[in-house]
N, C-alpha and C positions, 0 to 999 in steps of 0.2 A: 204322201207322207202320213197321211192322219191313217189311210188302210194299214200300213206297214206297224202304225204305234197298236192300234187294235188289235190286227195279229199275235204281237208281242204283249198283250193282255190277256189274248185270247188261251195262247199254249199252255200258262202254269194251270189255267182254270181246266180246260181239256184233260192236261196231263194228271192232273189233281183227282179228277174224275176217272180216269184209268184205273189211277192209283187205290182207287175206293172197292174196284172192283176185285183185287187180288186177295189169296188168300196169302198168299207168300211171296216175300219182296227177295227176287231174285237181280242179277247184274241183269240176265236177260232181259227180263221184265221190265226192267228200270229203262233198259236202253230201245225196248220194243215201243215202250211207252210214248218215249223222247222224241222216238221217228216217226211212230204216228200219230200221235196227237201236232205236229209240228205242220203237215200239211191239212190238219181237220181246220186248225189256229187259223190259217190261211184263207180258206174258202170260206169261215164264218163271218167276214164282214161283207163278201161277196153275196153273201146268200142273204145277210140283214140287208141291203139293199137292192135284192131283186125282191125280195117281201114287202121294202118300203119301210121298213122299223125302224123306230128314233126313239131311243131309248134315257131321259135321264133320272135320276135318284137323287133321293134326300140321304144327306148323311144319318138323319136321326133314325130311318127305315135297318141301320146296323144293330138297334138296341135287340130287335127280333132274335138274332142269332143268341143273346145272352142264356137266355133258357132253352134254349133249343137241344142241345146234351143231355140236358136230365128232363125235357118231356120225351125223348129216345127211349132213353132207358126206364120210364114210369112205364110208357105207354108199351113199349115189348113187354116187362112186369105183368101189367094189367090184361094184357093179351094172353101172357100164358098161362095165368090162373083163369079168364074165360074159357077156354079150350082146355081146361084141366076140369072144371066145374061140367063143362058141358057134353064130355066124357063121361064122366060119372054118371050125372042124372041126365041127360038127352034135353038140356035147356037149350032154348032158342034166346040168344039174347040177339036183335037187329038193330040198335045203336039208335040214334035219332039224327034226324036233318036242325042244323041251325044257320042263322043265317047271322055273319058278320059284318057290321057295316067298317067300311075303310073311310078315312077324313078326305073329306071332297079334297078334290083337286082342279085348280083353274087350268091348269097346261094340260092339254092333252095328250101329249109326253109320262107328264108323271102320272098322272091318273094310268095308265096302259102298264107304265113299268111297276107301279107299286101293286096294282092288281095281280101283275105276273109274280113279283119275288113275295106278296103276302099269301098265293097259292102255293110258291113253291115249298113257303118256310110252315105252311096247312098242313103239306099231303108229306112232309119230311117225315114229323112224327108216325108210326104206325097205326098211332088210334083214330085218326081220320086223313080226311084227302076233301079237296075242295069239288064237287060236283057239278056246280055252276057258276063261273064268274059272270056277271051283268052289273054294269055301270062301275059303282060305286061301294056294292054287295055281294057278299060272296056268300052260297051258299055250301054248307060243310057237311059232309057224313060222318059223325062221330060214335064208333064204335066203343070204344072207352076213354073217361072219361077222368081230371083228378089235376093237382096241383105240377107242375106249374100248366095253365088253362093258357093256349097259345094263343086260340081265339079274343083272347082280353086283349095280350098280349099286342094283338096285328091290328086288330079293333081299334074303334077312336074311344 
């Protein structure tokens, strides 16, 4: 029962991801979608358990998403005047490494899943990507940089 309820977590999120990849929302699309993302839903708690993953979150790890929209759209902003700048004059700008720390965690559970969704909610933005998770640190490639600062954000 507990596979089956996971499954039926698994498909909106699958199909949601589908749906991210379209340029145009056709009946086909919507119904290609449906069918397959429904057997992906399926084999994904098969596969979390032949890996061994045990995954739980805090609910307050949702405030992340908040700003998440508008460092999107800063950080593509901020990218295309890089590469309009860098066009012009032949500037080399190569970003800097920071490193993030996350608030300890005693479960070894949540320490693994907040690591994962504080990389995932890193590398979303365009102006960086998480380059090495280790422990409790996350270190970050930041390209451009600017308000709302995600890394604060994910950071303790």
């Amino acid at each position: 029962m507990a596979r089956l309820i996971e499954t039926l977590l698994w498909w909106p999120v699958l199909f949601g991801l589908w749906l991210l990849t379209l340029s145009i929302l056709t009946p086909a699309e919507l119904l290609a979608g449906a069918v397959v993302s429904l057997p992906c839903a399926a084999v994904a708690p098969v596969a979390r358990h032949a890996v061994g993953a045990s995954w739980r979150a805090r609910l307050r790890w949702l405030r992340w998403l908040v700003p998440l929209p508008a460092a999107v759209i800063a950080d593509t902003g901020r990218l295309v005047a890089v590469l309009l700048r860098r066009r012009r004059a032949d500037a080399r700008e190569r970003g800097r490494v920071r490193e993030v720390q996350l608030s300890k965690q005693a479960d070894p559970r949540l320490a693994e899943t907040q690591r994962a969704l504080a990389a995932l909610v890193l590398s979303i933005a365009p102006g960086s990507f998480v380059i090495d998770p280790v422990g409790d640190e996350l270190r970050v490639h930041v390209l451009v940089s600017g308000a709302p600062r995600l890394e604060k954000v994910v950071g303790r």
